[in-house]
VOGU-3710 file (C-alpha; in Angstrom, 3 decimals, decimal comma):
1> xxxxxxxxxx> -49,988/10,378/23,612  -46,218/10,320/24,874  -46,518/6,749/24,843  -47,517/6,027/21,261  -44,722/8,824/20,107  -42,294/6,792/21,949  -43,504/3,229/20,415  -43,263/4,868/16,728  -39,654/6,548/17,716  -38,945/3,210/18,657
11> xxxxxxxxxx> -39,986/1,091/15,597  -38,033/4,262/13,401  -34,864/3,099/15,303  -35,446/-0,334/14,863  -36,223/-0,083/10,789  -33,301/2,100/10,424  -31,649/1,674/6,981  -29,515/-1,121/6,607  -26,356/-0,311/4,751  -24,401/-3,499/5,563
21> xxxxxxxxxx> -23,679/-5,386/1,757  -21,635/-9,107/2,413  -19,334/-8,078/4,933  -19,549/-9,621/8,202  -22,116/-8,195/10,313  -20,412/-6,659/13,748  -21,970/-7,427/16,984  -23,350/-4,053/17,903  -25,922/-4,835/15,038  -26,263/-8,496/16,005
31> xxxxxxxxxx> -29,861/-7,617/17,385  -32,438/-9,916/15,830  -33,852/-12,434/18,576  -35,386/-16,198/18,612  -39,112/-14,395/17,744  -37,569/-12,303/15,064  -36,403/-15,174/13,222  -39,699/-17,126/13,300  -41,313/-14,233/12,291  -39,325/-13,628/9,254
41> xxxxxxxxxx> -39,492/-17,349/8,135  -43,270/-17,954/8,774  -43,491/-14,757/6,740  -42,285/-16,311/4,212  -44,057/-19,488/4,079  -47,534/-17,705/5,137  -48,091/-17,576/1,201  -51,248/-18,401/-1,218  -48,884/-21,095/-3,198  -48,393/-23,254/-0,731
51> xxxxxxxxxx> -52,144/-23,474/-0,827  -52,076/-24,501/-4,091  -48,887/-26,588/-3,689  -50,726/-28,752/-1,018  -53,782/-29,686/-3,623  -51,037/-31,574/-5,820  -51,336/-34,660/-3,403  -55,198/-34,863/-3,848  -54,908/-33,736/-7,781  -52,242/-36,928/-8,046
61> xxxxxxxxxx> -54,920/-39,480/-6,416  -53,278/-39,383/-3,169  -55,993/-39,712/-0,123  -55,736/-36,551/2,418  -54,152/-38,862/5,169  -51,604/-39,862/2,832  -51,117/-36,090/1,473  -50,423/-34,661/5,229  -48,151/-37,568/5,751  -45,723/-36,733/3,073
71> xxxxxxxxxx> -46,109/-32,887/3,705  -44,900/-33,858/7,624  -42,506/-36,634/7,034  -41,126/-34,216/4,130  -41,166/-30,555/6,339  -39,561/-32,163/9,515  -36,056/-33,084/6,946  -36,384/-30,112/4,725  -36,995/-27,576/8,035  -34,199/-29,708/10,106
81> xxxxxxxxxx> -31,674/-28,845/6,925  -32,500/-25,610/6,793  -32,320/-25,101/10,552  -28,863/-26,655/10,443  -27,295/-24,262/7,256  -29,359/-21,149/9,764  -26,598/-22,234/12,393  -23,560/-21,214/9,903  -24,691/-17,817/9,673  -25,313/-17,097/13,470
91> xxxxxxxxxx> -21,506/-18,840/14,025  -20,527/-16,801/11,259  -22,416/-13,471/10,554  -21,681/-13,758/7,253  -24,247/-14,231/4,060  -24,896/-17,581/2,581  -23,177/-16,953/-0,568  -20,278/-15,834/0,827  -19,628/-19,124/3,005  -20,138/-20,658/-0,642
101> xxxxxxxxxx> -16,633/-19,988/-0,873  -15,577/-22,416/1,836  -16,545/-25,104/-0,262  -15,648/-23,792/-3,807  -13,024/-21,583/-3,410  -12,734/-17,650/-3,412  -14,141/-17,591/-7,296  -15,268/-20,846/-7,726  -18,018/-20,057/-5,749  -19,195/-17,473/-8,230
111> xxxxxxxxxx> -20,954/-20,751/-10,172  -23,362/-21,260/-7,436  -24,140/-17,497/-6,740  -24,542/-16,842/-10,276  -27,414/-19,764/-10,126  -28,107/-17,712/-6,554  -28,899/-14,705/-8,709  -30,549/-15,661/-11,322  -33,146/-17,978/-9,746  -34,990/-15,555/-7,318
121> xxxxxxxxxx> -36,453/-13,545/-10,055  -38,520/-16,447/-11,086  -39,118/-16,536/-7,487  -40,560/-12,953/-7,112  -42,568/-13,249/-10,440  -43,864/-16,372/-9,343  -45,202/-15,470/-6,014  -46,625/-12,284/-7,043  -48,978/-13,910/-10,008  -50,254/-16,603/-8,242
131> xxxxxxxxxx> -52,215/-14,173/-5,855  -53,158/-11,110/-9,145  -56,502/-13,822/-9,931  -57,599/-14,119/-6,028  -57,181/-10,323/-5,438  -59,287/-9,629/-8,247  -61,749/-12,301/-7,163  -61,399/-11,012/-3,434  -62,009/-7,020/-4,352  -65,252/-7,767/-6,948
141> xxxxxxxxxx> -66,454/-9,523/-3,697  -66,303/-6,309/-1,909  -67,831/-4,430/-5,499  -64,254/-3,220/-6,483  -64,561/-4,677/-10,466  -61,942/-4,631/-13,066  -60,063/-6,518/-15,333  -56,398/-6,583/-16,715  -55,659/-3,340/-15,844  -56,873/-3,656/-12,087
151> xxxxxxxxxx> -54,774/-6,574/-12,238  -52,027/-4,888/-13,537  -52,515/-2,267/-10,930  -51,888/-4,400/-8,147  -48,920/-6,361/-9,365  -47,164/-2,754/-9,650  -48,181/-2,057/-5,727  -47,223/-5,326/-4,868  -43,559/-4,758/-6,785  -42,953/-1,575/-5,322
161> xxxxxxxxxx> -43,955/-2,092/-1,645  -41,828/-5,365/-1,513  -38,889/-3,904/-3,400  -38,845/-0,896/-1,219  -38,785/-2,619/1,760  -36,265/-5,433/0,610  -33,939/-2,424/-0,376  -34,022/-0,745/3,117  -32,641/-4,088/4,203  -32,797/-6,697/6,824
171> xxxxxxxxxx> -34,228/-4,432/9,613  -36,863/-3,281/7,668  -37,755/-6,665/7,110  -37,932/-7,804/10,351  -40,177/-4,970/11,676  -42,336/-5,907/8,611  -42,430/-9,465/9,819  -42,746/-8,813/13,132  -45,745/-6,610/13,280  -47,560/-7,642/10,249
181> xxxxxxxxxx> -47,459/-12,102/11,199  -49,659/-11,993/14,638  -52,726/-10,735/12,581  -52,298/-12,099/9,093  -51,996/-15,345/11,425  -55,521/-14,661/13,438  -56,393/-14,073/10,254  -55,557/-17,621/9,169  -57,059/-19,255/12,127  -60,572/-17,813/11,337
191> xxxxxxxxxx> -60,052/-18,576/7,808  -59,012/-22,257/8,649  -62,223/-22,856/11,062  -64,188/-21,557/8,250  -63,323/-23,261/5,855  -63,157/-26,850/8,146  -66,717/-26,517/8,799  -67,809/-25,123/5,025  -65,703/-28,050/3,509  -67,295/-31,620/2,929
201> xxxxxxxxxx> -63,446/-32,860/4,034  -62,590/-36,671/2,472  -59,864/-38,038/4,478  -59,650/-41,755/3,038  -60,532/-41,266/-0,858  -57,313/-42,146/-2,876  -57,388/-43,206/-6,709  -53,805/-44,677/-7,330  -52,276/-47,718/-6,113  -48,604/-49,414/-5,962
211> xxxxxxxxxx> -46,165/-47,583/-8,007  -48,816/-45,264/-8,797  -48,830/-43,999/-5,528  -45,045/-43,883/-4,566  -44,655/-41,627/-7,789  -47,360/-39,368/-6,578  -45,924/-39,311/-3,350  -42,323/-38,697/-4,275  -44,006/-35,711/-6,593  -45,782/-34,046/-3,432
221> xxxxxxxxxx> -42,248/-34,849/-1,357  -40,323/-33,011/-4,217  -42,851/-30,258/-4,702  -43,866/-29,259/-0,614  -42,043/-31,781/1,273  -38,489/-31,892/1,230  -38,181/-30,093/-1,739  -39,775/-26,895/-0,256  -37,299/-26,849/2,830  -34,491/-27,523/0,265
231> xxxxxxxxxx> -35,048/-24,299/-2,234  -34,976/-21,865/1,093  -31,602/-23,497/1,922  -29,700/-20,798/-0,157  -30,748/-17,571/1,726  -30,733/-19,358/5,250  -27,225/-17,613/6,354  -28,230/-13,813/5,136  -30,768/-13,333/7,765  -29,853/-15,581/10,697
241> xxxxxxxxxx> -26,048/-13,823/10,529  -28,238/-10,831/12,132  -29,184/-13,132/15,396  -27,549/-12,092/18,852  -24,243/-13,170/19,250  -25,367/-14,496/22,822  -27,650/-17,138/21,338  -26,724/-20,833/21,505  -27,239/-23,141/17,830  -30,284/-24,706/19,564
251> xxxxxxxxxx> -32,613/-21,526/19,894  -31,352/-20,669/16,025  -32,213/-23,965/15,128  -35,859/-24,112/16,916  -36,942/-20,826/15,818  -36,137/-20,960/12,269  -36,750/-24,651/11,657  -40,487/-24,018/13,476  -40,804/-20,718/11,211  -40,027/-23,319/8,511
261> xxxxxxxxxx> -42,185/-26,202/9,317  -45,170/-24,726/10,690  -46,760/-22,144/8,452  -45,753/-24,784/5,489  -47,386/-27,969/6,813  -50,456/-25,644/7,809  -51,265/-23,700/4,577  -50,498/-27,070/2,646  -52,672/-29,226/4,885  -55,732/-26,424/4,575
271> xxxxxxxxxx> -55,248/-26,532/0,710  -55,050/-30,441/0,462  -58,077/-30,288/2,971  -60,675/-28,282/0,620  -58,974/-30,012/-2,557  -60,256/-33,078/-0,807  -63,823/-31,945/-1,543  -63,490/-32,193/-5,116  -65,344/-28,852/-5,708  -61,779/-27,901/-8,064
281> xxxxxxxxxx> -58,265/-28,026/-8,440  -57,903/-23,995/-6,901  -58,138/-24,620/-3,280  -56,874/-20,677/-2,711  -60,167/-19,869/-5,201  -62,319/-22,343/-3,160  -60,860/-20,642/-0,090  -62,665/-16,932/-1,422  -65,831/-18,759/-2,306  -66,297/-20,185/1,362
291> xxxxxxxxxx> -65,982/-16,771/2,936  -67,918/-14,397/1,600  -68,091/-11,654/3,977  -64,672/-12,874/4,891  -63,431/-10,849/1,545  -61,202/-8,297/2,976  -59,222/-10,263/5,575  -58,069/-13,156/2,468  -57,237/-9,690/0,580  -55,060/-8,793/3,123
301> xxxxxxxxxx> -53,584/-12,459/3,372  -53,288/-12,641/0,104  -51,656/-9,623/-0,857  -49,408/-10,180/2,697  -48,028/-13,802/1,291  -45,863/-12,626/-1,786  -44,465/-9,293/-0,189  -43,486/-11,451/2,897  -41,952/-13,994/0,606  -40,481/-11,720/-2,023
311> xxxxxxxxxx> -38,705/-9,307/0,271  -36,504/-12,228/1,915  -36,004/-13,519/-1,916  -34,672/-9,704/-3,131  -32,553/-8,988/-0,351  -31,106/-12,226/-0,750  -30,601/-11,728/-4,314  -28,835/-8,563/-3,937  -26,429/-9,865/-1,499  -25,755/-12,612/-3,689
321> xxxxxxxxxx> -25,361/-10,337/-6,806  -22,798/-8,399/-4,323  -20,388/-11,756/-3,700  -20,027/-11,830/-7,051  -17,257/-9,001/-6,281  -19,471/-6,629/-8,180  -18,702/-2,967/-6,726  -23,181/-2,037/-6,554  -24,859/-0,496/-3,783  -27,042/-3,071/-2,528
331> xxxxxxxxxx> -30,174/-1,118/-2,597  -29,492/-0,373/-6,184  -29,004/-4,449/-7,299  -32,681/-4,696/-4,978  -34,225/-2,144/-7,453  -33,033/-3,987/-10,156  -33,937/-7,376/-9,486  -37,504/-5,775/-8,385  -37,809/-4,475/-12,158  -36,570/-7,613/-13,763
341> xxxxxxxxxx> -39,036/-10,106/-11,737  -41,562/-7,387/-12,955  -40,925/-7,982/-16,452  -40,823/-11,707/-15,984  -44,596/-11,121/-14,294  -45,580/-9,310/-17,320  -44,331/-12,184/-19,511  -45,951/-14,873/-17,587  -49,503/-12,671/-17,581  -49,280/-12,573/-21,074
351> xxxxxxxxxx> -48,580/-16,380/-21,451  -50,896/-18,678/-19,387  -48,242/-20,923/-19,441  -47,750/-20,316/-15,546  -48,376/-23,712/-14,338  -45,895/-25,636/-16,381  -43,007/-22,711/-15,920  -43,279/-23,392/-12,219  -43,003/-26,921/-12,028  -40,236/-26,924/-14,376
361> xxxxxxxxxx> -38,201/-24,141/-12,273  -39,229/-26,095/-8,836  -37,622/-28,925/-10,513  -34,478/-26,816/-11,901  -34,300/-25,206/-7,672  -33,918/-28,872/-6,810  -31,474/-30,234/-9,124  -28,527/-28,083/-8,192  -29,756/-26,842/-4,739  -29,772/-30,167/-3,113
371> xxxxxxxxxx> -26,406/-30,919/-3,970  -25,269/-27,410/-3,653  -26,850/-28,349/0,396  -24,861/-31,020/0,711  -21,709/-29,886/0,181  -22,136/-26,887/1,753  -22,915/-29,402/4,660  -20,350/-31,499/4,621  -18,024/-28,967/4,257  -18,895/-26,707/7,226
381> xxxxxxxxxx> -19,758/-29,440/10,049  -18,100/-32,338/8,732  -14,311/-31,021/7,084  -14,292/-27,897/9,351  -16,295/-29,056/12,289  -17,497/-25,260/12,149  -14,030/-23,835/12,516  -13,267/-20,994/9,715  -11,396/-18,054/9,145  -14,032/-15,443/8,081
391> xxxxxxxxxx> -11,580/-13,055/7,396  -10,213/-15,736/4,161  -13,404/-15,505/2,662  -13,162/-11,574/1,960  -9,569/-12,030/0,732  -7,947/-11,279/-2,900  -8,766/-14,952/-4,585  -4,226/-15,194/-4,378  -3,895/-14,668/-1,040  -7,607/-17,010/0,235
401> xxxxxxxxxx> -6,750/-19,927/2,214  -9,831/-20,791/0,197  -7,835/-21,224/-2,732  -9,223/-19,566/-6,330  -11,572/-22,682/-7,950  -11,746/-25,551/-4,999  -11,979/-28,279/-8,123  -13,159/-30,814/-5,343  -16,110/-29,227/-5,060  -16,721/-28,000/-8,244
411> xxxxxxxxxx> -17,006/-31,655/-9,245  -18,938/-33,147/-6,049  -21,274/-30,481/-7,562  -21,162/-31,427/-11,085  -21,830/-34,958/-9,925  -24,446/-34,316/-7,431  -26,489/-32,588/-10,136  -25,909/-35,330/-13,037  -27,182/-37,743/-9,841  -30,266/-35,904/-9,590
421> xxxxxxxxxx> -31,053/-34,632/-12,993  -30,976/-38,919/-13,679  -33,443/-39,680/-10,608  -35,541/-36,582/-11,287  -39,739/-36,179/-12,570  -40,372/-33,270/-14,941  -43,291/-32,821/-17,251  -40,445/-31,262/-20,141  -39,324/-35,194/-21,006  -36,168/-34,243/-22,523
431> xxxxxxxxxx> -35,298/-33,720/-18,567  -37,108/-36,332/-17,130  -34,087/-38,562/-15,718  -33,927/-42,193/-17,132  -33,449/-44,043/-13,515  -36,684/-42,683/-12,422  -38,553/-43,274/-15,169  -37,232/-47,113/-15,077  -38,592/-46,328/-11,459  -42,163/-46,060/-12,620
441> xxxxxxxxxx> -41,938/-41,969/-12,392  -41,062/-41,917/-8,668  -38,868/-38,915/-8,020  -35,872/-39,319/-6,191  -34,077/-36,158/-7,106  -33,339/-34,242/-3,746  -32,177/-37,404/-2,216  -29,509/-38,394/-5,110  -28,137/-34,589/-4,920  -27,540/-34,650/-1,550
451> xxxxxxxxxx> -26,573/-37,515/-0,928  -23,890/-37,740/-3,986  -22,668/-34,424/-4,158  -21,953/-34,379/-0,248  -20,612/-37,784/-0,425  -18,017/-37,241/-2,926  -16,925/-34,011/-1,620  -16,468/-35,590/1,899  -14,587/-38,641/-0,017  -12,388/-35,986/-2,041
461> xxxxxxxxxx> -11,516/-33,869/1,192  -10,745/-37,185/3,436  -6,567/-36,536/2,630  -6,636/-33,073/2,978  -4,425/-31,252/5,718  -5,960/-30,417/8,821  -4,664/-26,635/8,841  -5,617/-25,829/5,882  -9,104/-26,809/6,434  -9,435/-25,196/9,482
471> xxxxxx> -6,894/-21,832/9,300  -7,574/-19,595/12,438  -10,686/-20,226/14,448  -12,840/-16,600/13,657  -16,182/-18,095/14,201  -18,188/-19,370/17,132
//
């Protein structure tokens, strides 16, 4: 009995309320370890829609072996990236938008966190509908019926479980991750044995050919390949600036990049898998069909994947909401994001238009976050070798060895997205870029963002004093 008091005194003291907003976090509360971090991230990525993100290979007329070769080739650069932008907020301990200003200057980086604000309500909305069908489908298994109103139920539990714990804050989050992930993950490996031997699996069957196939293959690599690792880039820093100060890059780099890679390629692989059968384009609704019996457990899994997604995505958004210099508790900017990804859900319920509004915003994530990456990049490990002044970034925008507006990178931005909006795929065709439709459709987006907005801003920076770049050497 003493035993199990002192376990639930213990996980009190380690879910403690978080009132840290963007200012550096001191070492004392430096606690989160290796396993924490792999926890949060696979938490993340342990969600229905990469299920059905992983049936858009087999949809396109890609074979399965060609599907799980883009998903790998495209998680092992899109985790590595977003293992290396982790490292700059364990050096650091300060949020991702906040090191924005490195690049962009002490305001100038408010045009990037403004994007940084706006874009995870889609997020939360996003995640949250994708699973209202299955639960439904997964409760009338059990003989729970009901129609828009149960479904309306459950998108309000949903919202208020994952905003409350996203306004506690980070430790509350990583006690959710850390003692919810080992079962929703047994979970996953009885679900993914079921459904290997339930599934009539076609590994060679493919439909396109030549340019045919590229395109499909640069639309899977855009969609849950790189692209995927890309849109987590921009809340990388707010979580890993909690990691003991003790830790070297390479254990930052392993566990997140693994939380990264891992739960992605699996829960895409399992949804290209039963796609393969051909029994529908739903693998996630396939998934509830095979088990039967198995009807509570996907419940749980699915009603796990969006809160474990959406409270990394609200916290984030409230810190990034904060670096705007607004003067909001950050439990109070949580609440409100919470109510305004709730109205968005309503909106998109009431539309069926779901399918299309994704793509379009996955393709919207990629056009400025890829270049957005690369500057950030080239900025921190390339201009600064990783040498800052942390204190610079929390000065009055006069007095910033940031400067105000950093125009360099303002335009290495503005470039980098022109570079991918032209080499992008969209199904709106007023945004469908001209050089990869001359392509034959093959989208090359992520790559021309990167690449061009990182390039220039290295080019730009090339003359620039060495002690201004660097200023006093506050981080690791």
């Amino acid at each position: 009995m003493s035993t199990r008091r002192e376990s639930a005194n213990s996980l009190i003291n380690e879910a403690n309320y978080d009132a840290l907003g963007i200012e550096p976090v001191p070492d004392s509360q430096r606690t989160s370890t290796p396993l924490d971090q792999f926890w949060i991230w696979a938490g993340a990525n342990v969600a229905p829609i990469n299920w059905v993100l992983g049936a858009i290979g087999i949809q396109l007329g890609l074979s399965l072996i060609e599907t799980l070769l883009v998903i790998v080739i495209g998680n092992l650069l899109g985790a590595a990236l977003f293992g290396g932008i982790c490292i700059m907020g364990h050096r650091t301990g300060v949020p991702q938008m906040v090191l924005s200003r490195l690049a962009f200057g002490r305001r100038g980086a408010y045009l990037p966190t403004l994007m940084q604000v706006l874009m995870p309500m889609g997020w939360v909305a996003t995640n949250t509908w994708i699973v209202l069908d299955l639960a439904v489908a997964a409760l009338d298994r059990v003989g729970i019926n009901g129609g828009m109103e149960l479904k309306y139920g459950i998108a309000l539990v949903v919202m208020i479980a994952q905003v409350g714990i996203a306004a506690w804050g980070f430790n509350a989050i990583k006690c959710f991750e850390r003692y919810t992930m080992p079962v929703i993950l047994l979970i996953m490996v009885v679900m993914t044995g079921l459904a290997f031997t339930h599934v009539d699996i076609q590994w060679q069957r493919s439909t396109v050919e030549g340019i045919g196939k590229l395109s499909a293959m640069s639309s899977l690599m855009t969609a849950i390949g790189i692209g995927w690792g890309i849109s987590w880039l921009v809340y990388a820093s707010d979580y890993t600036r909690f990691t003991q100060s003790r830790l070297s890059d390479g254990q930052v780099f392993r566990s997140t990049f693994l939380g990264m890679f891992l739960p992605t390629v699996w829960l895409a692989f399992l949804g290209a898998a039963i796609a393969s059968a051909g029994a529908g384009s739903d693998p996630a609704q396939l998934i509830i069909a095979v088990f039967g019996t198995m009807a509570l457990p996907v419940l749980l899994v699915l009603l796990h994947g969006p809160v474990a997604t959406n409270i990394v995505v609200i916290y984030s958004a409230a810190l990034a909401t904060l670096s705007l210099d607004l003067r909001v508790p950050r439990w109070v900017v949580s609440t409100v994001s919470g109510l305004v990804a709730l109205f968005i859900l309503y909106l998109f319920l009431q539309s069926g238009e779901f399918v299309h509004a994704f793509e379009n915003l996955m393709v919207f994530f990629v056009v400025w976050i890829s270049p957005w990456a690369g500057i950030t990049l080239v900025d921190f490990f390339l201009i600064r070798r990783g040498r800052i002044d942390v204190k610079s970034l929390y000065c009055h925008h006069l007095e910033s060895t940031c400067t105000d507006v950093n125009w360099r990178g303002v335009f290495a931005l503005a470039v980098g997205v022109l570079a991918a909006w032209l080499f992008q795929v969209g199904t709106i065709q007023s945004l469908q870029g001209p050089l990869a439709m001359a392509l034959g459709g093959i989208d090359l987006s992520w790559l021309a963002g990167f690449c061009v907005g990182g390039g220039i801003y290295y080019l730009l920076h090339r003359s620039r004093p060495s002690e201004v770049i660097n200023g006093p050497v506050m981080a690791k």
